[in-house]
N, C-alpha and C positions, 0 to 999 in steps of 0.2 A: 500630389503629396507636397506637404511645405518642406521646403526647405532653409535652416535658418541660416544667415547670411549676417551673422555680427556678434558681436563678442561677448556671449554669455551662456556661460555652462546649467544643466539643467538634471534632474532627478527625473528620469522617466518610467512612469510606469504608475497606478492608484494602487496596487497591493505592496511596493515597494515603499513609497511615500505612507504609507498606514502603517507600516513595521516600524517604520525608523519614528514616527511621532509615539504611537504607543509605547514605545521601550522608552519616550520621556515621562518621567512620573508625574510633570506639570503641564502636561499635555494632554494625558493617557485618558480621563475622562469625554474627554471633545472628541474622538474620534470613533466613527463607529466600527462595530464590529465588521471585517472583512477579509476575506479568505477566495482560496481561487477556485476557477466554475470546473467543477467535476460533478457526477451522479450523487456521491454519499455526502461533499458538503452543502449540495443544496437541501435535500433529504432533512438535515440536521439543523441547518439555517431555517428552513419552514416551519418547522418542527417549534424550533425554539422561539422565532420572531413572526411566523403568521405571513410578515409582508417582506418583501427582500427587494433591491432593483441589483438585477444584471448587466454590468457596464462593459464595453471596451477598458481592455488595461489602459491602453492608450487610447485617444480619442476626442474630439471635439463636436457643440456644434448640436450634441442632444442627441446623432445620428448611433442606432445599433442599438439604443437600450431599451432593457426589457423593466416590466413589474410584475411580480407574481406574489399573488397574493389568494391565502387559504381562508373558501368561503362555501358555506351549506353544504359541506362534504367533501368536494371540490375544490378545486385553482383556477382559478381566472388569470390571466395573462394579456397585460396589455406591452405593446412594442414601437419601438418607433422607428418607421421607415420613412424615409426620407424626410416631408415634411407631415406626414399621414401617423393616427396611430389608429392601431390594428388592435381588435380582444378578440382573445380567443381560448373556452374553457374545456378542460382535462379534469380525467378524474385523479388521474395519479401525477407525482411528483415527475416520474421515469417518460413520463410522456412530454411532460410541459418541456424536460429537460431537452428533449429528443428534436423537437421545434426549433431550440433555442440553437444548439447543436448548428441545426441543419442552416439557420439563417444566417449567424455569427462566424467571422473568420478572426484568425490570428489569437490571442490570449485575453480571456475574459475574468472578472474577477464577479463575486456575489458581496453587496453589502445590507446591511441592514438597513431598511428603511425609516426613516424621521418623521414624525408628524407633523408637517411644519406648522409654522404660524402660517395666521392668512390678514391679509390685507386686502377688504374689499368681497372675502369672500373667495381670495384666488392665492395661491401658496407663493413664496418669495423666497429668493436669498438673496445676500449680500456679497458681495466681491471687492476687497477690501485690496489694494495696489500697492506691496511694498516693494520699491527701489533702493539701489546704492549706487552713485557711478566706483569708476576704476578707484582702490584703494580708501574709497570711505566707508561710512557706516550704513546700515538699514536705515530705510527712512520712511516714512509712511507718508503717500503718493494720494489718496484718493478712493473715496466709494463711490461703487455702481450697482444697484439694486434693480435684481430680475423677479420680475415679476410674472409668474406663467398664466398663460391660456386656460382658462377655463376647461375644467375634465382633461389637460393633459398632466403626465407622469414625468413632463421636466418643465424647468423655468427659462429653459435657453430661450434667445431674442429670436433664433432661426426658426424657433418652434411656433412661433406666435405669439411669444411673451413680447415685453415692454419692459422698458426700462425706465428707472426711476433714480429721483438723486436721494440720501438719506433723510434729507431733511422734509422732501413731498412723502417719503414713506411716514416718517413721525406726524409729519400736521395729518397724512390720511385716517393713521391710524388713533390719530385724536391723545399722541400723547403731550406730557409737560416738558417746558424748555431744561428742567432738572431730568426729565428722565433720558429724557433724546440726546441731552450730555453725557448722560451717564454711560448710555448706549454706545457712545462714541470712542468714548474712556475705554472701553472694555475691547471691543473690536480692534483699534488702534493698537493696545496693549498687547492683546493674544495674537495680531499679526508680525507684530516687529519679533516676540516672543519664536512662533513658527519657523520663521525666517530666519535667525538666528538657529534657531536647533536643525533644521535642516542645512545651514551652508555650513554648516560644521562636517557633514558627509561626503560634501562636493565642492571642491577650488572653481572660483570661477562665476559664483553665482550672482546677476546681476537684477533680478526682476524673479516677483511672484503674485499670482491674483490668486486669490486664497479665498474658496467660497464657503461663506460662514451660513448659516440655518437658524433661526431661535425655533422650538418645539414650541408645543401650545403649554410647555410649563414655564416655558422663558428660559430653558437651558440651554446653553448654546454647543454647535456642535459644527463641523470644518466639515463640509461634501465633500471638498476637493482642492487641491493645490497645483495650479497651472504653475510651472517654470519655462513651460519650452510657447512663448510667444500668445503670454496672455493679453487679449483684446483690449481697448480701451477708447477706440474709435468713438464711439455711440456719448460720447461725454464731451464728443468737440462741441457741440451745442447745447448741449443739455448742460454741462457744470465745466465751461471753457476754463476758470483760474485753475481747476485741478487738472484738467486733459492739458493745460499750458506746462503745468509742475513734471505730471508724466511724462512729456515730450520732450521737456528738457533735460532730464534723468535717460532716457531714453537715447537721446543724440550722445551724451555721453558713452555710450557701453558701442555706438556704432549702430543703433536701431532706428530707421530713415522713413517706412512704411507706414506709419500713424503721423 
């Protein structure tokens, strides 16, 4: 288990961080629906969205999570262990639950599933870096774009995904230097934005990797919000001026390990 070692307070928890962004009314669309793993809200979550993934509340890494998704009568259930993902189909919701149940420890939440965009033909998100040292302002640090493995049900690097910098995601994706600006405009905006409304809940906060998603309609939506010792290693060579910016931000707050 990590243990952190330097000066920077953190929100723990994906259903705790989803409450306190939805209760912003300038947030509250980007965030998907999510609720915690019991019998009747998965039932209801199926029910209403068809496809749902089952996270660790806490958690890194891709390890623990499920997808379940309502198909020809049935649930299919795909899982991720270790580096392996596992399907396995039920006829009932009470069943799939029962699995999940049984492989999952400690506190789980249910969210709604994204369609995301694809790049290449393989689903991506973006991880967008905002820093502050001691007593300054948010600052926007830096993207890293995962891009997942083929037929898996996350984008993580440990999964088999790849990483990318934003601007290999735009030339892949064949768009214009107006649009891929514009894309940056926006990310950049709605992380400094996050970041700000969450350290308003917690003294102390000195770092966030904030995973954004576009849908295949271009809407944008936040998977997740690491505070507690988000990544950034995989960018010392791939986009060294930004992993330089993060590191310096970084040594500021007492964070030595990147």
């Amino acid at each position: 288990m990590f243990v952190k070692r330097y000066k920077s307070r953190n929100i723990s928890g994906k259903l705790k961080v989803s409450k306190l962004l939805r209760a912003d009314p300038k947030l509250r669309s980007m965030i998907p629906h999510t609720e915690s793993f019991h019998l009747n809200n998965l039932s209801s979550m199926v029910k209403r969205f068809k496809k749902v993934y089952i996270k660790p509340n806490t958690g890194s890494q891709g390890i623990g999570i499920f997808n379940l998704t309502k198909k020809d009568g049935g649930l299919t259930l795909k899982e991720i262990v270790n580096r392996k993902q596992l399907v396995h189909h039920y006829r009932t919701v009470k069943d799939a639950y029962h699995r999940i149940k049984s492989k999952s420890s400690g506190k789980m939440v249910i969210q709604k599933a994204i369609k995301l965009d694809k790049v290449n033909g393989k689903p991506y998100d973006i991880r967008a870096m905002v820093q502050r040292m001691p007593g300054g302002s948010w600052t926007f640090s830096g993207f890293l774009v995962k891009v997942g493995a083929k037929g898996k049900i996350v984008t993580n690097y440990y999964q088999g995904g790849v990483i990318y910098t934003l601007r290999k995601l735009g030339r892949k994706q064949g768009l214009s230097a107006s649009r891929s600006a514009a894309r940056k405009r926006e990310l950049t905006s709605k992380a400094l934005k996050i970041a700000k409304s969450l350290s308003k809940h917690r003294a102390g906060m000195h770092e966030m990797g904030i995973d954004f998603a576009y849908d295949k309609r271009q809407h944008l939506w936040v998977l997740e919000v690491n505070s507690n010792h988000p990544q950034f290693r995989p960018l010392k060579k791939l986009d060294p001026k930004a992993y330089a910016k993060m590191k310096r931000f970084a040594r500021s707050y007492g964070r030595k390990d990147d």
